[in-house]
N, C-alpha and C positions, 0 to 999 in steps of 0.2 A: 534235163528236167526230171528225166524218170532214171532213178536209181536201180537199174536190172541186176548188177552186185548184192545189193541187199534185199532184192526179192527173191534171188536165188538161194541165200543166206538163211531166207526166214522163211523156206517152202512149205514146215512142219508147223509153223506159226499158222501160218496163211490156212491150211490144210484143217488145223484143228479148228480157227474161228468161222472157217463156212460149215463143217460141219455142225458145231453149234449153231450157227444162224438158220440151218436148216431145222437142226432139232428143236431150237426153241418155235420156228415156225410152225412146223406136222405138231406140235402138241396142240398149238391155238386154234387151228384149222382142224383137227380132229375132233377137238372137245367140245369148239363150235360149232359141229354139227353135230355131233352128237344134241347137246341141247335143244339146238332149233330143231333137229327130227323131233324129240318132244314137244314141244312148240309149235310146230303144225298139225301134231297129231294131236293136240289137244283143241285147237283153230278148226280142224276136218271135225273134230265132233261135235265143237260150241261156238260155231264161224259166228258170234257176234263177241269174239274173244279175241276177233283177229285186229282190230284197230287199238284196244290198250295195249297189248303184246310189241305189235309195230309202230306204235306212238312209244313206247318206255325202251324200246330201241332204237328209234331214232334220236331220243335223246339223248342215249348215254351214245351215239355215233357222233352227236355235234359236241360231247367235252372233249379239249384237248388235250391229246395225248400225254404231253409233258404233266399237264395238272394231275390227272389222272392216275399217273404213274406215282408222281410227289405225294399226292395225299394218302395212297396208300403204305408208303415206305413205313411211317409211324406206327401201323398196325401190324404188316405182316415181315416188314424188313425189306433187308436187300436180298431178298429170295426169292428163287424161282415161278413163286405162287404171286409175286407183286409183280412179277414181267407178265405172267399168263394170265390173269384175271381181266386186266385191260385190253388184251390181244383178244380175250376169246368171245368179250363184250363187243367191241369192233365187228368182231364176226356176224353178229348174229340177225343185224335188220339186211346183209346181204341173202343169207339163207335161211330166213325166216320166208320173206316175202316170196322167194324162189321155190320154193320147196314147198309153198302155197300154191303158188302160179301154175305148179308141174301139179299138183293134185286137182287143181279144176281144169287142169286142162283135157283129162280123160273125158272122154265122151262120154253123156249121158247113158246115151242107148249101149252103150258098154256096157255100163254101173247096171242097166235092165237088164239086159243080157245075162249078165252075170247071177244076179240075184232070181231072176227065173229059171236058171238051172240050178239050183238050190248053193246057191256059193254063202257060207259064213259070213258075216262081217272080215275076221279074222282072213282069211281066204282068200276075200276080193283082192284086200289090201296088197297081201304079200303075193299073189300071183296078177292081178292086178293094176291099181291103181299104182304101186312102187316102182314096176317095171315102165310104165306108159310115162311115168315122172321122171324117170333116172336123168333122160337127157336135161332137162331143167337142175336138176339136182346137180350133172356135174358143171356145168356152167357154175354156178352159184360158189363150187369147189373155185373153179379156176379163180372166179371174181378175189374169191374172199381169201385166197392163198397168193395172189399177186400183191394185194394192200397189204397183209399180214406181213412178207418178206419185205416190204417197206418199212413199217413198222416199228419192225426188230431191232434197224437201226438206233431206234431210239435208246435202245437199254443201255446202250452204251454210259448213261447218264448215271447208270445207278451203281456201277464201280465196273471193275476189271472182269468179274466172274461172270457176269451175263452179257457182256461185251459186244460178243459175237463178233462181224463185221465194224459195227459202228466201233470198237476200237480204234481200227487205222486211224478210221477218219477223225476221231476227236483227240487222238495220239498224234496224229502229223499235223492237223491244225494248232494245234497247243504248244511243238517245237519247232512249226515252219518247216517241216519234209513233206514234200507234195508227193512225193512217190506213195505214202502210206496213205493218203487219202485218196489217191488215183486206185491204189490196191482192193481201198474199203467199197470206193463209189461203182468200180466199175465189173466187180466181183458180186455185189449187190441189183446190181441192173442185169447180170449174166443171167442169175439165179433166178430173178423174174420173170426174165426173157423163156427161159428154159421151163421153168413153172407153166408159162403159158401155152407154151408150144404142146409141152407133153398132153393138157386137157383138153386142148384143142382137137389133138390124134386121137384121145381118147373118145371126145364128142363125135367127132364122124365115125369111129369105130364100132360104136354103140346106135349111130343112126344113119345105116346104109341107105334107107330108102331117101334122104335128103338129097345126096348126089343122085341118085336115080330122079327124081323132080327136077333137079338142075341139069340134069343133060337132055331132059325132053324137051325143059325149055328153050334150051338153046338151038335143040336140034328144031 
């Protein structure tokens, strides 16, 4: 069933489409945060901004993908900028809301604290309000960089060059070689897998005192 000959063959093949499946992924998941950071921080100042923001993102989260992808082809082509526009839209009612969630979740009596020993606006924030959020914030990473590498597959649609993974998969469905879509699927499912783990380490490694609450409990 699985052709190990010709994956051994096309190792350089294999080797360059995750690396792009990766790259086009870290662009959509950076850039989509980068904006929702603005996005909150514009919600943290004028929190009755926060339901049109998260309503015009949940909308463009329920067009699908394929449509998405197609209607922009005519405008901006088959280019890099029509793979990431839709990926980085995708992103953003994940860490929008998340990167909200983690800014209310600082304690008031903090936010007092803070501001009675003469802290800035500016101040609070970056020493602050960003560090008490982080944990929320990488969550929000993990979420939105596991659908994102989902995704990606899809580009495969829009020719050879943005491919990535979803190559194999619509190259071996297309000549009936299941090896190149076992390659594409199961390579694609790794890379998620491994996405999650690594946020995961990174989530407890940023919030020690979580295990500390979970072994009191149990003790």
């Amino acid at each position: 069933m699985i052709r190990w000959d010709w994956i051994v063959d096309h190792l350089d093949d294999i080797a360059f489409r995750t690396g792009q499946h990766l790259w086009l992924a870290a662009i959509a998941v950076v850039v989509g945060f980068v904006v929702s950071f603005g996005l909150a921080l514009v919600i943290r100042r004028l929190p009755r901004l926060y339901s049109p923001i998260t309503g015009v993102s949940g909308v463009l989260y329920t067009i699908p993908s394929i449509a998405l992808f197609t209607a922009l082809v005519p405008i901006t082509g088959l280019s890099i900028l029509t793979a990431e526009v839709p990926l980085v839209l995708y992103t953003l009612l994940i860490y929008v809301r998340n990167i909200v969630a983690g800014f209310q979740s600082v304690p008031a009596e903090v936010l007092e604290a803070a501001d009675g020993m003469g802290f800035t606006p500016g101040r609070r924030l970056l020493e602050i309000e960003i560090p008490l959020a982080i944990p929320l914030m990488v969550s929000a990473i993990r979420i939105a960089s596991v659908s994102t590498i989902g995704l990606v597959m899809i580009l495969a649609l829009l020719g050879d060059n943005l491919a990535a993974l979803g190559f194999f998969i619509r190259d071996g469905i297309s000549t009936f070689f299941p090896t190149k879509v076992y390659v594409g699927a199961v390579l694609s499912v790794a890379l998620a897998f491994a996405a999650d783990a690594m946020f995961v380490a990174i989530e407890r490694a940023i919030t020690p005192w979580t295990r500390a609450r979970a072994a009191r409990a149990v003790a």
